[in-house]
Each structure stands twice: as C-alpha cells, then as structure tokens.
PDB file of N, CA, C and O in Angstrom, chain B, residues numbered from 101:
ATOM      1  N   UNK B 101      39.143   8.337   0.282  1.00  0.00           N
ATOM      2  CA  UNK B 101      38.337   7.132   0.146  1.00  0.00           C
ATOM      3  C   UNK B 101      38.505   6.291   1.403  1.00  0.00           C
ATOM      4  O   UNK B 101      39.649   6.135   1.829  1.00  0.00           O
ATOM      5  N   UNK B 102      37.495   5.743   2.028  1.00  0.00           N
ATOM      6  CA  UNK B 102      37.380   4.602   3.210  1.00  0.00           C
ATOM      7  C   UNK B 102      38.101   3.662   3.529  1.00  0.00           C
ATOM      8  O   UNK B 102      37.236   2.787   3.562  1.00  0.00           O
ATOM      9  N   UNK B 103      39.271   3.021   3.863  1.00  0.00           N
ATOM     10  CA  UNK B 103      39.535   1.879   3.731  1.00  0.00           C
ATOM     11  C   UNK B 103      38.527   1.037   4.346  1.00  0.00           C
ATOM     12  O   UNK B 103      37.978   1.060   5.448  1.00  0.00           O
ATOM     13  N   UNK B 104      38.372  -0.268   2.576  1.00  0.00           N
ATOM     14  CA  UNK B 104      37.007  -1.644   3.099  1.00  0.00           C
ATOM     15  C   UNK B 104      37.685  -2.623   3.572  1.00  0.00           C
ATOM     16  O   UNK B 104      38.794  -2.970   3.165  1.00  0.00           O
ATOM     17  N   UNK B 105      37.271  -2.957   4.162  1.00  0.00           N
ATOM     18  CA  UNK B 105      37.299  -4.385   5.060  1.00  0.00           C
ATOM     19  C   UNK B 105      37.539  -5.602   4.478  1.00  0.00           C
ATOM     20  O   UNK B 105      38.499  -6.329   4.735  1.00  0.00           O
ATOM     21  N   UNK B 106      36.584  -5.839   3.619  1.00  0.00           N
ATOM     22  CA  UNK B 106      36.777  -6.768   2.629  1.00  0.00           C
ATOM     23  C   UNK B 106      36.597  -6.353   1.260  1.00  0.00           C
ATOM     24  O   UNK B 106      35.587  -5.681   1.049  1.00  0.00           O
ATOM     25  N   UNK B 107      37.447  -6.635   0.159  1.00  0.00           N
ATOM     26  CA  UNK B 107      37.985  -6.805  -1.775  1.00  0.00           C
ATOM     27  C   UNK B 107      36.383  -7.058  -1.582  1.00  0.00           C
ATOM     28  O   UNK B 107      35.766  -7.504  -0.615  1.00  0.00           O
ATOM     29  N   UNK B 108      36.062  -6.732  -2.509  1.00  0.00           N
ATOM     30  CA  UNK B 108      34.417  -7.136  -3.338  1.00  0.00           C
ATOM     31  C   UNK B 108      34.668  -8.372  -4.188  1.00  0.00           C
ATOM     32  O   UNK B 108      35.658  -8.272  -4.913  1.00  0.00           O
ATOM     33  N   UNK B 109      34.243  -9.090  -4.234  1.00  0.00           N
ATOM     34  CA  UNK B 109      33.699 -10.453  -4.885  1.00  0.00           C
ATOM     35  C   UNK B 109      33.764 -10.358  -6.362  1.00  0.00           C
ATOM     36  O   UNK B 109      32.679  -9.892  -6.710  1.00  0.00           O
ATOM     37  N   UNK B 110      34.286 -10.510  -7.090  1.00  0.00           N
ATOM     38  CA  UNK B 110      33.757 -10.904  -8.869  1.00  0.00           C
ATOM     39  C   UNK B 110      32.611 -11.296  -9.024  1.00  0.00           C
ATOM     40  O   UNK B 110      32.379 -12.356  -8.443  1.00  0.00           O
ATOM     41  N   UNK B 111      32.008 -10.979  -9.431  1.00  0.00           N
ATOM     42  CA  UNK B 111      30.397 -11.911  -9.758  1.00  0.00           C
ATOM     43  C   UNK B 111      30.518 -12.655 -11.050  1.00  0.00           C
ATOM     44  O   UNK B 111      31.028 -12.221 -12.083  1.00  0.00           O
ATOM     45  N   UNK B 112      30.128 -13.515 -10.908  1.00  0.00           N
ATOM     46  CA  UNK B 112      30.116 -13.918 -12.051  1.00  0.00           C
ATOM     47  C   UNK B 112      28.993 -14.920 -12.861  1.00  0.00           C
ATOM     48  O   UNK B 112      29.513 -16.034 -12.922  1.00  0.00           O
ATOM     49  N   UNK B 113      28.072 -14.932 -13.300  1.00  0.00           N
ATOM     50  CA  UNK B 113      26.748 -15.484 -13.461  1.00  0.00           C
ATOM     51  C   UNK B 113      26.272 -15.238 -15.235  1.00  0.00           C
ATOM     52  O   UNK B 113      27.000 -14.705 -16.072  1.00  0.00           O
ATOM     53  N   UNK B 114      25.297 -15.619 -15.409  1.00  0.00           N
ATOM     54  CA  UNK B 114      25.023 -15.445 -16.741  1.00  0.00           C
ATOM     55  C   UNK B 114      23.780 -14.551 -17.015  1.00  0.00           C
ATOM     56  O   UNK B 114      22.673 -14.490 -16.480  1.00  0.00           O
ATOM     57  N   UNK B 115      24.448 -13.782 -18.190  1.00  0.00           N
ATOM     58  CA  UNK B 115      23.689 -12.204 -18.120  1.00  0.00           C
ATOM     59  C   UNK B 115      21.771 -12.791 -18.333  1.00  0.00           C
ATOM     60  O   UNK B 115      21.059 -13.756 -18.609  1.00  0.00           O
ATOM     61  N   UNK B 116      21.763 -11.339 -17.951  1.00  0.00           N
ATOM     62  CA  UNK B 116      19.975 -11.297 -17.299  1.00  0.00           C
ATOM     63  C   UNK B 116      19.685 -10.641 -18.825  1.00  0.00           C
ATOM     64  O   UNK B 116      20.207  -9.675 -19.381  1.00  0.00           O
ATOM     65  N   UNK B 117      18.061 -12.075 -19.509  1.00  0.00           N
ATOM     66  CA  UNK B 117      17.831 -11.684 -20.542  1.00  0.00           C
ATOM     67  C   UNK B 117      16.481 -10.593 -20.976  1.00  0.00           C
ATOM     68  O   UNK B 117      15.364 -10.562 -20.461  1.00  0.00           O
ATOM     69  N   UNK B 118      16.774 -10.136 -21.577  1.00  0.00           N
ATOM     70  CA  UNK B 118      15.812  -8.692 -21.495  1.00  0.00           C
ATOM     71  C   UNK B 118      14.338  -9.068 -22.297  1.00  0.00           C
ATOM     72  O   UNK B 118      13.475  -8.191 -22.321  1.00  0.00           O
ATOM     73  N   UNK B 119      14.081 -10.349 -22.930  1.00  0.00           N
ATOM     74  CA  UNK B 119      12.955 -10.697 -23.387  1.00  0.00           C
ATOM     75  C   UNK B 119      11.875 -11.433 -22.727  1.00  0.00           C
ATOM     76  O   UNK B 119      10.864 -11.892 -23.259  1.00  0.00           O
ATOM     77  N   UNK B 120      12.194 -11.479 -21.598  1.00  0.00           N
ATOM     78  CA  UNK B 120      11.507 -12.255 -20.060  1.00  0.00           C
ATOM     79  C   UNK B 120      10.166 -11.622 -20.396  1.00  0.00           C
ATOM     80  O   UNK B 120      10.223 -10.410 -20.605  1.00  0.00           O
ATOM     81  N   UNK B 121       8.481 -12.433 -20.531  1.00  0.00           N
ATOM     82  CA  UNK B 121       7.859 -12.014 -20.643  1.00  0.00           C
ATOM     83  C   UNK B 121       7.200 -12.861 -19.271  1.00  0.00           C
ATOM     84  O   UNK B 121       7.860 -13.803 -18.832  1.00  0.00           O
ATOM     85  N   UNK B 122       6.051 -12.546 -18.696  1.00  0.00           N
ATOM     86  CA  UNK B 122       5.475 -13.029 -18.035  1.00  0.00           C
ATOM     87  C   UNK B 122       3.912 -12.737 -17.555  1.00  0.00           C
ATOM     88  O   UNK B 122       3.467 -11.715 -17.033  1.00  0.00           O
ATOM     89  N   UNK B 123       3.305 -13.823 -17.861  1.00  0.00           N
ATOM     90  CA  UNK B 123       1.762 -13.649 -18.424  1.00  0.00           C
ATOM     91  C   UNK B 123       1.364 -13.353 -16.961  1.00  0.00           C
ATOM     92  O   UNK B 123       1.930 -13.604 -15.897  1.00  0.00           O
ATOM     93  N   UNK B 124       0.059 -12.659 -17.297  1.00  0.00           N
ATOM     94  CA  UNK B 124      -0.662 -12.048 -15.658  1.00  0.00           C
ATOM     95  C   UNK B 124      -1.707 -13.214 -15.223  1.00  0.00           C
ATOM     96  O   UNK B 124      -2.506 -13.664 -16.046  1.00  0.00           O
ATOM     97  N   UNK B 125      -1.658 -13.643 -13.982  1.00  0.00           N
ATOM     98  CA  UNK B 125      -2.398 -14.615 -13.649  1.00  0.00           C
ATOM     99  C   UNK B 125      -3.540 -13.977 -13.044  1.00  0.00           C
ATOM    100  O   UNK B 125      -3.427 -12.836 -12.595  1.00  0.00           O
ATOM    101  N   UNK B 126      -4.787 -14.698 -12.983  1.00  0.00           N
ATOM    102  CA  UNK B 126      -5.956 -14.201 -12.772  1.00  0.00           C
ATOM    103  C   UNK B 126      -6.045 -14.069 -11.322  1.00  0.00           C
ATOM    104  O   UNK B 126      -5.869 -15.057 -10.610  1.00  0.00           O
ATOM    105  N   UNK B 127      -6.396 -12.522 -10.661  1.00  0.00           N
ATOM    106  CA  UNK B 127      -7.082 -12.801  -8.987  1.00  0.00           C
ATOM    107  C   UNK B 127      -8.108 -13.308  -8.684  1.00  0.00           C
ATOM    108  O   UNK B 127      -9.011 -13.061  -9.483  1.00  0.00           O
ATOM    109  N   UNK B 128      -8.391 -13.964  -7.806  1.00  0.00           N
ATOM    110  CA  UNK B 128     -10.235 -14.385  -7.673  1.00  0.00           C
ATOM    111  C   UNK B 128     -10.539 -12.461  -7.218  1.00  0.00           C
ATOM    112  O   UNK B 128      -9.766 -11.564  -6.883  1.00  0.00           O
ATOM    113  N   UNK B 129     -12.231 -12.527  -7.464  1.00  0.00           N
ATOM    114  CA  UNK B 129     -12.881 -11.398  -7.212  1.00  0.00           C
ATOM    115  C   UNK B 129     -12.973 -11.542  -5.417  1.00  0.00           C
ATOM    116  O   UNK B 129     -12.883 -12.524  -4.680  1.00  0.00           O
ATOM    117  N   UNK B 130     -13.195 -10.054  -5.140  1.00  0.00           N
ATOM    118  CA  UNK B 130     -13.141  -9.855  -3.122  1.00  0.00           C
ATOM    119  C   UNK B 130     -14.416  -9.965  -3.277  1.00  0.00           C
ATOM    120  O   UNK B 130     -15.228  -9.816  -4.191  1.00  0.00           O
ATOM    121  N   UNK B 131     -14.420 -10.369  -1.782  1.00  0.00           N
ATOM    122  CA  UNK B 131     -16.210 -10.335  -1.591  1.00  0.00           C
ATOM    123  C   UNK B 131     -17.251  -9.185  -1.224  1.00  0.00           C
ATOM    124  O   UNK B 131     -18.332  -9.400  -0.676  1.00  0.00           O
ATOM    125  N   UNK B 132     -16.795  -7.993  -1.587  1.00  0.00           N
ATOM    126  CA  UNK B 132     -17.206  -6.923  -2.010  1.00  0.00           C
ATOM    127  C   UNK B 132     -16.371  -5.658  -2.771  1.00  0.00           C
ATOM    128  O   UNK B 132     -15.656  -4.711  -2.444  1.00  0.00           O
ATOM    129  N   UNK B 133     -16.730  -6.046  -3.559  1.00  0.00           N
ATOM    130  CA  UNK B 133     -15.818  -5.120  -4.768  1.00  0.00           C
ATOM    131  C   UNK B 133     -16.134  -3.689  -4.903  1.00  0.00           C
ATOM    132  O   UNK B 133     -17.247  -3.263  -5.210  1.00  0.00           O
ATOM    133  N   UNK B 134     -14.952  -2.869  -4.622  1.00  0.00           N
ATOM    134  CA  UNK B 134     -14.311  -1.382  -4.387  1.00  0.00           C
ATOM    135  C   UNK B 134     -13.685  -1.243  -5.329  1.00  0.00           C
ATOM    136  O   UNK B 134     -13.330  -2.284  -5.882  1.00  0.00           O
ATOM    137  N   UNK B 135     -13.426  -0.437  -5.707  1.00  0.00           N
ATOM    138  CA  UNK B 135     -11.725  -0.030  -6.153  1.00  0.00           C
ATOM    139  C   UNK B 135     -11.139   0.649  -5.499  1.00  0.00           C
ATOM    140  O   UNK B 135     -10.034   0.942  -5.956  1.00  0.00           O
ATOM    141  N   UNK B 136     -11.357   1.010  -4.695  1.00  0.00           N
ATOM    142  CA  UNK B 136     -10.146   1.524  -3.534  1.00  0.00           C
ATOM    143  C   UNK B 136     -10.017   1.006  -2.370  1.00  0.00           C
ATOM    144  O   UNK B 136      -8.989   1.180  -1.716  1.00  0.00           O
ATOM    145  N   UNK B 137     -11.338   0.080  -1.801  1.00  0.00           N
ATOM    146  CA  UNK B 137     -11.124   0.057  -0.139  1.00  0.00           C
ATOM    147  C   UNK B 137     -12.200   0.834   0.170  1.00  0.00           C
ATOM    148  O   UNK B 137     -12.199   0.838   1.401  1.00  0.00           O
ATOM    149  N   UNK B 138     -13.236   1.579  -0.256  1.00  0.00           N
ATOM    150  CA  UNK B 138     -13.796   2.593   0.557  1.00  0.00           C
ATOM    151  C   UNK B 138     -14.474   1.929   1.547  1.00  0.00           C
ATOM    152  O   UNK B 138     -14.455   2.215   2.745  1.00  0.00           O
ATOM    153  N   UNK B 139     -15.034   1.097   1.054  1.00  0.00           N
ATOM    154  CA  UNK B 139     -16.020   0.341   2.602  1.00  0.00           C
ATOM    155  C   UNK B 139     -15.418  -0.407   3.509  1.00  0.00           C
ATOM    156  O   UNK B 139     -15.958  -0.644   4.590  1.00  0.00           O
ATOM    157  N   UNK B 140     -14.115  -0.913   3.151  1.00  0.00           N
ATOM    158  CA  UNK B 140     -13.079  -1.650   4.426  1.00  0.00           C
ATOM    159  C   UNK B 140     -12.841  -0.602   4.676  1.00  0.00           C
ATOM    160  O   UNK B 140     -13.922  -0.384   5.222  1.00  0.00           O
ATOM    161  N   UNK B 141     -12.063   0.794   4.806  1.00  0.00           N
ATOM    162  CA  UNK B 141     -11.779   2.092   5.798  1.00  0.00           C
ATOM    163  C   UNK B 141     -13.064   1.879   6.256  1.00  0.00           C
ATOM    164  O   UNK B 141     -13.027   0.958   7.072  1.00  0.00           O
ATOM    165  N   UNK B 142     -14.308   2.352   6.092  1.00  0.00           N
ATOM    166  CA  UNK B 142     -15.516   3.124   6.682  1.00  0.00           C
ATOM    167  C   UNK B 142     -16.280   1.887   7.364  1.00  0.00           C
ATOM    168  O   UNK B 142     -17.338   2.056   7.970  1.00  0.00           O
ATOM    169  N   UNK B 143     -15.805   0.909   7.254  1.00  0.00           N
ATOM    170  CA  UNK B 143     -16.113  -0.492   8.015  1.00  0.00           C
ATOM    171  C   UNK B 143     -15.000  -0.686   9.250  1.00  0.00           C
ATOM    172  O   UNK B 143     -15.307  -0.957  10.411  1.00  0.00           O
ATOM    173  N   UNK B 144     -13.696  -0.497   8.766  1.00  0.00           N
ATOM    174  CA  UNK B 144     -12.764  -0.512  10.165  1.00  0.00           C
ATOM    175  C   UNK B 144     -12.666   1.228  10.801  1.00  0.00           C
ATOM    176  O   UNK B 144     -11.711   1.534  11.515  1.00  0.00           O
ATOM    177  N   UNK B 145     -13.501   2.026  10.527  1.00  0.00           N
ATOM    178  CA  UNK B 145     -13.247   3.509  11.217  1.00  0.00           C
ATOM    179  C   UNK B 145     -14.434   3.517  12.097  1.00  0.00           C
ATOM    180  O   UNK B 145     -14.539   4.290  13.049  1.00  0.00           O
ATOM    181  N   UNK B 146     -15.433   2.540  11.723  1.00  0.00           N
ATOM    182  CA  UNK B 146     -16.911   2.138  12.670  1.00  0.00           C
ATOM    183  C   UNK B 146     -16.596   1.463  13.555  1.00  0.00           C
ATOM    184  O   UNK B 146     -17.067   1.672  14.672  1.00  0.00           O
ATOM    185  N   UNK B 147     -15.563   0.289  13.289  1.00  0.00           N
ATOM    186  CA  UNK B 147     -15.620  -0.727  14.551  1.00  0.00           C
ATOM    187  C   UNK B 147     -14.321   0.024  15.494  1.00  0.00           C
ATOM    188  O   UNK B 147     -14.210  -0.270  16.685  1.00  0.00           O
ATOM    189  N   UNK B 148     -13.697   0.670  15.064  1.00  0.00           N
ATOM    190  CA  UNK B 148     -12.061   1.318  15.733  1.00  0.00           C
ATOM    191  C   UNK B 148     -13.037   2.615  17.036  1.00  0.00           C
ATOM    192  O   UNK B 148     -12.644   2.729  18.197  1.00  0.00           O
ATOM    193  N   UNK B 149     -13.994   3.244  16.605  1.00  0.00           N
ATOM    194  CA  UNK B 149     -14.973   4.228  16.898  1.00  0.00           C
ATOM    195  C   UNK B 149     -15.965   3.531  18.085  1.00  0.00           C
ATOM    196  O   UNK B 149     -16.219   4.077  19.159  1.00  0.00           O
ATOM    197  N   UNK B 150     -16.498   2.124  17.630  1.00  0.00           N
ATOM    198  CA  UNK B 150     -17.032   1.382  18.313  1.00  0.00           C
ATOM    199  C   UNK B 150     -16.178   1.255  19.955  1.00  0.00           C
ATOM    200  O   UNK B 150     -16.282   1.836  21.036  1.00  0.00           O
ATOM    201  N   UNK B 151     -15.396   0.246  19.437  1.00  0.00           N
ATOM    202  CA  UNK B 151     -14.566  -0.059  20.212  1.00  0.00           C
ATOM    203  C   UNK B 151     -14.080   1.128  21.120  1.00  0.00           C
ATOM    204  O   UNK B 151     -13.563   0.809  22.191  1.00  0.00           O
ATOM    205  N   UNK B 152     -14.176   2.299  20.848  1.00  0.00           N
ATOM    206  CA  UNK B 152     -13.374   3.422  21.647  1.00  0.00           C
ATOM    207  C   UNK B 152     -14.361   4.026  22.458  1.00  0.00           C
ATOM    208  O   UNK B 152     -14.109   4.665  23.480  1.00  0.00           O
ATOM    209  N   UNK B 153     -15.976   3.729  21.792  1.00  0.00           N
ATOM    210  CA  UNK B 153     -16.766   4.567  22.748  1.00  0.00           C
ATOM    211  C   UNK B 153     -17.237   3.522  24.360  1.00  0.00           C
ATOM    212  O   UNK B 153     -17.511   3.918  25.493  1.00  0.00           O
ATOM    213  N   UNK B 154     -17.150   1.926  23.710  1.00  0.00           N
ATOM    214  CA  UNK B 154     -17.485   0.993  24.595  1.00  0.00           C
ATOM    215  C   UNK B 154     -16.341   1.005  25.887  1.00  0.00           C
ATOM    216  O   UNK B 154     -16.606   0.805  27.072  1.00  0.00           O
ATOM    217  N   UNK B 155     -14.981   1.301  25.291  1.00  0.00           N
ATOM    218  CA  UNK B 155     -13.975   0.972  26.646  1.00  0.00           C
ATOM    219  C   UNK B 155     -14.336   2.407  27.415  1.00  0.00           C
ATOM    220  O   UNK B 155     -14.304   2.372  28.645  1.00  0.00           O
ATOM    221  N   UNK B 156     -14.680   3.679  26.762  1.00  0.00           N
ATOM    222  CA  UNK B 156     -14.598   4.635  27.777  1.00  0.00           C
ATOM    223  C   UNK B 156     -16.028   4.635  28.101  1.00  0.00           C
ATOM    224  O   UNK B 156     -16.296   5.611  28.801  1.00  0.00           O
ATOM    225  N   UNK B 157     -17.247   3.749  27.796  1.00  0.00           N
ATOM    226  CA  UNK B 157     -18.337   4.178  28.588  1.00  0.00           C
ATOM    227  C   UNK B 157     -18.489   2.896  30.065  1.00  0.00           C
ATOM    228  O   UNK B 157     -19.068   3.041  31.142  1.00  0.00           O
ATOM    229  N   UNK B 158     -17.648   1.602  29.478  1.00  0.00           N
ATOM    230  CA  UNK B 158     -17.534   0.724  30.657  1.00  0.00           C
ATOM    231  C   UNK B 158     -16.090   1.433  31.940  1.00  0.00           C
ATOM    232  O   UNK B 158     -16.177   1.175  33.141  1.00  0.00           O
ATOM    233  N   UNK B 159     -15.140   2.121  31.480  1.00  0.00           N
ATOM    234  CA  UNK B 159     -14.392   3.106  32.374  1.00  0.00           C
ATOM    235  C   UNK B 159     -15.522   3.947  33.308  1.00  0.00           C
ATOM    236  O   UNK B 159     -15.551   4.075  34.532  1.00  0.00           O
ATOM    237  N   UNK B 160     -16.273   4.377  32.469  1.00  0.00           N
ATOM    238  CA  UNK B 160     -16.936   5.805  33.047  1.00  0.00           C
ATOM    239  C   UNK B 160     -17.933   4.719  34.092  1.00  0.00           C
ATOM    240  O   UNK B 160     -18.096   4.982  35.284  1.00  0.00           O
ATOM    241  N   UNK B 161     -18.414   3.754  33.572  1.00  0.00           N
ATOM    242  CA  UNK B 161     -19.672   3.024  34.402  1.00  0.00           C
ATOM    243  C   UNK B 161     -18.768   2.439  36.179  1.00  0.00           C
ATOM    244  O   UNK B 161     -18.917   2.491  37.400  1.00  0.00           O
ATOM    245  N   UNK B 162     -18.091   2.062  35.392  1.00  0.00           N
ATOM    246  CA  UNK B 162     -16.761   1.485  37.024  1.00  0.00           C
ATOM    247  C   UNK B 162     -16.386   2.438  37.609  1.00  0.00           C
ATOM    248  O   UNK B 162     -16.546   2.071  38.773  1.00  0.00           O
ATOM    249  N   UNK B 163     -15.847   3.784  37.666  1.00  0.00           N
ATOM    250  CA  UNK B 163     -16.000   5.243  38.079  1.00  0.00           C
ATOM    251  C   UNK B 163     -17.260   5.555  39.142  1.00  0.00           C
ATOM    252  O   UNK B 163     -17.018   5.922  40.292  1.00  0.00           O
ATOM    253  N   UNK B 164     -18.829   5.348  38.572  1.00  0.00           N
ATOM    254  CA  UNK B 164     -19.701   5.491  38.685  1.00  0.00           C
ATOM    255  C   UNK B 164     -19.921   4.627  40.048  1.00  0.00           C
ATOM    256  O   UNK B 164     -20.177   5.198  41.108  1.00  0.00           O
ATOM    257  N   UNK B 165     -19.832   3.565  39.975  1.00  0.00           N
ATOM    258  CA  UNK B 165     -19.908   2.665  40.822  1.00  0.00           C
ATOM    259  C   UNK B 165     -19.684   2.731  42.204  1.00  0.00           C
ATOM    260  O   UNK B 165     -20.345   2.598  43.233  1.00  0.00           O
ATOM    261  N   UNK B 166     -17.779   3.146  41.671  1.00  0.00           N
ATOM    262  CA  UNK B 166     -17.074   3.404  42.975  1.00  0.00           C
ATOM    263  C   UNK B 166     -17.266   3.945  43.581  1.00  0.00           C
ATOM    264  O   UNK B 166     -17.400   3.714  44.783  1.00  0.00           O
ATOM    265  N   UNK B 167     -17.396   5.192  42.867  1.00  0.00           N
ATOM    266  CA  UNK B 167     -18.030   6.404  43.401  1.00  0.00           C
ATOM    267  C   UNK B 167     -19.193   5.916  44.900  1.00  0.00           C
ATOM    268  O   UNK B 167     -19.030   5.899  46.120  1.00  0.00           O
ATOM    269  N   UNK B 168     -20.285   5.595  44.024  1.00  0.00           N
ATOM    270  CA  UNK B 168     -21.468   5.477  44.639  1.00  0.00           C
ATOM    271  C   UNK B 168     -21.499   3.888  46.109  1.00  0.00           C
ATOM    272  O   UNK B 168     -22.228   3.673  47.077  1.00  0.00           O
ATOM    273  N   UNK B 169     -20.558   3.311  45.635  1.00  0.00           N
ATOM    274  CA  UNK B 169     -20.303   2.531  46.905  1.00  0.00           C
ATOM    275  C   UNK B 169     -19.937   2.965  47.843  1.00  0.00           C
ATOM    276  O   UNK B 169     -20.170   2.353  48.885  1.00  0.00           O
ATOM    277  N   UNK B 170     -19.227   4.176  47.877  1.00  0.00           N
ATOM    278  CA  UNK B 170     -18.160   5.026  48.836  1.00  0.00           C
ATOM    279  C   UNK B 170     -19.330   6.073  49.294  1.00  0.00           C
ATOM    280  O   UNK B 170     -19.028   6.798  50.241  1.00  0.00           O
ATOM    281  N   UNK B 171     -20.467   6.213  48.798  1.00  0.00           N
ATOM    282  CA  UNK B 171     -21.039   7.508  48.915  1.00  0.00           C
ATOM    283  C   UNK B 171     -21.537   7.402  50.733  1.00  0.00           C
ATOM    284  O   UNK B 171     -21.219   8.296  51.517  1.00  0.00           O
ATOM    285  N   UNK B 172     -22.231   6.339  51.106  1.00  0.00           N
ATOM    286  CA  UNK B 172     -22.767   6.242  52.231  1.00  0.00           C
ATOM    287  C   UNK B 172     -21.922   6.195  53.614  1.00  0.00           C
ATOM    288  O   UNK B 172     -22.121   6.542  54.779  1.00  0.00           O
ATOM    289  N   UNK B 173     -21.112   5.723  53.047  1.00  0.00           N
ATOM    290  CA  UNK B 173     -19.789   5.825  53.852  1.00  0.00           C
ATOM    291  C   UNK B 173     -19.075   7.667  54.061  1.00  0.00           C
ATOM    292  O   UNK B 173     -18.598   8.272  55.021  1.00  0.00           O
ATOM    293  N   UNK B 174     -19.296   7.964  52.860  1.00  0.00           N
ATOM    294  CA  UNK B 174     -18.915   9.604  52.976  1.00  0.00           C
ATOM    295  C   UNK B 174     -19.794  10.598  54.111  1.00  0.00           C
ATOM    296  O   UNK B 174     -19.490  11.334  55.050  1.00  0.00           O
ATOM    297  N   UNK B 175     -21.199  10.105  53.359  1.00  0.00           N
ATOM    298  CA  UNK B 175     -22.195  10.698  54.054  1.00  0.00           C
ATOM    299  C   UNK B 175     -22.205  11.107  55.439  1.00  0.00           C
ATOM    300  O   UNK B 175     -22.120  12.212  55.975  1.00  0.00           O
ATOM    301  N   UNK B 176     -22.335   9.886  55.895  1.00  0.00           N
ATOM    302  CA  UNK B 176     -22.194   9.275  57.381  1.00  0.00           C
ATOM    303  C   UNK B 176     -21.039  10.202  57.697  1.00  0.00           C
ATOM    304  O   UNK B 176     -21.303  11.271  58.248  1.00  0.00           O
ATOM    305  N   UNK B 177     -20.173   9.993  57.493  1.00  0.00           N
ATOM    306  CA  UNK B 177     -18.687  10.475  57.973  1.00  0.00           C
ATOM    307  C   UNK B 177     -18.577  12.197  58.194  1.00  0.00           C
ATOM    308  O   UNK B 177     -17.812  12.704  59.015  1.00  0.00           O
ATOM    309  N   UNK B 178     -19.315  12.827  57.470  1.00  0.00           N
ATOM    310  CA  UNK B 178     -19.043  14.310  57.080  1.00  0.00           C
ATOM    311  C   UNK B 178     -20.133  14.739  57.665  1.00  0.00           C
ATOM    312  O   UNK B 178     -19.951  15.841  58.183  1.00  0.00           O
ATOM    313  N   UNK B 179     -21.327  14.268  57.813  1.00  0.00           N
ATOM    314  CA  UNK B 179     -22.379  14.406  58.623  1.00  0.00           C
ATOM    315  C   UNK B 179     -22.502  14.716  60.074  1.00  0.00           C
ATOM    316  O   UNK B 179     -22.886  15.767  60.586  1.00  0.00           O
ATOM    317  N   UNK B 180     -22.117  13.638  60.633  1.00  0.00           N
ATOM    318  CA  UNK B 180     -21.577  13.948  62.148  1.00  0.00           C
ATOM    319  C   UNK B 180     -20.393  14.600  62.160  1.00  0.00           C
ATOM    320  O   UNK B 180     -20.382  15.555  62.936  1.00  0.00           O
ATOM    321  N   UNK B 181     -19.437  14.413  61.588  1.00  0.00           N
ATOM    322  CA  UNK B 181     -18.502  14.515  62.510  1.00  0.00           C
ATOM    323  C   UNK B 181     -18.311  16.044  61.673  1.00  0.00           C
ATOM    324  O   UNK B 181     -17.771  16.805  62.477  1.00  0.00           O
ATOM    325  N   UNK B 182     -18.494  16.569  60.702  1.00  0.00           N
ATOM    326  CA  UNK B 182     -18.046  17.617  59.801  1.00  0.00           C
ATOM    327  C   UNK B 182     -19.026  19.049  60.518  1.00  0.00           C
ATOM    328  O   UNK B 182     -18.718  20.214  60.267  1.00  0.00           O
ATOM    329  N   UNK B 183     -19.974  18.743  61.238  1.00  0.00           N
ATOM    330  CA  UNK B 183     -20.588  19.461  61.627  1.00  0.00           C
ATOM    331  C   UNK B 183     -20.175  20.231  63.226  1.00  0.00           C
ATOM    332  O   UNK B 183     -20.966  20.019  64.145  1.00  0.00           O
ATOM    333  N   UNK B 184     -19.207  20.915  63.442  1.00  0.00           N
ATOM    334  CA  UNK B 184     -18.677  20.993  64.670  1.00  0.00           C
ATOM    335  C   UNK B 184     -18.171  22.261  64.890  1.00  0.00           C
ATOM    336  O   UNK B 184     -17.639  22.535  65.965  1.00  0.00           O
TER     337      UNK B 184
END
C-alpha cells in the first residue's frame, strides 16, 4: 500500500435524503424545431464549405495576379537574352 501524505478527513454532514423530488421546468421552444439538430449541422457544414471554397478561391486569385504582374517582366527577359 502507498504511503499518503495526508490522514483523510472525517466527513461529517447530514445524510442525503432519498425522497428529493424535483419538478421539470419548462424550455422556451428554438426557433426552428428539430429533434436532433439536423438543419444546424447542414446549416454549419454549408457555411464551414462556404468559407473553405472562398479562402482558397481568393488564394488562387492572388497567385493569379502575381503571376501575371511578373509575366512581362519574364517575357522581356527570356526573349532577348534566352535566345543565344
């Protein structure tokens, strides 16, 4: 067995009574009623989907950009001088 650190405490309190009843209080109704959630998932799996196609099509558009700012500059460059 472990030696503890610290003796355990006595408790001492007054026993827990087993006829405790306790009435159910009313929820207000949600403002669109499920019983499971199905349309909050398929409402947050649209905007999570949303959100994922917008950051990688504004990535892909800034890509695009760069790209094409750099292009004339490439051109030029590989043109003359690549030809030798």
């Amino acid at each position: 067995m472990a030696n503890q650190a610290f003796a355990r405490p006595q408790l001492t309190g007054q026993p827990v009574s087993q006829k405790t009843t306790v009435e159910p209080k009313t929820r207000p109704l949600p403002l669109m009623p499920s019983s499971s959630g199905e349309v909050a998932d398929r409402l947050f799996g649209f905007a999570m989907l949303t959100c994922a196609v917008a950051i990688l099509g504004c990535s892909l558009a800034l890509l695009m950009t760069a790209q094409a700012a750099d292009a004339p500059k490439k051109v030029l460059r590989y043109a003359f001088l690549g030809a030798e």
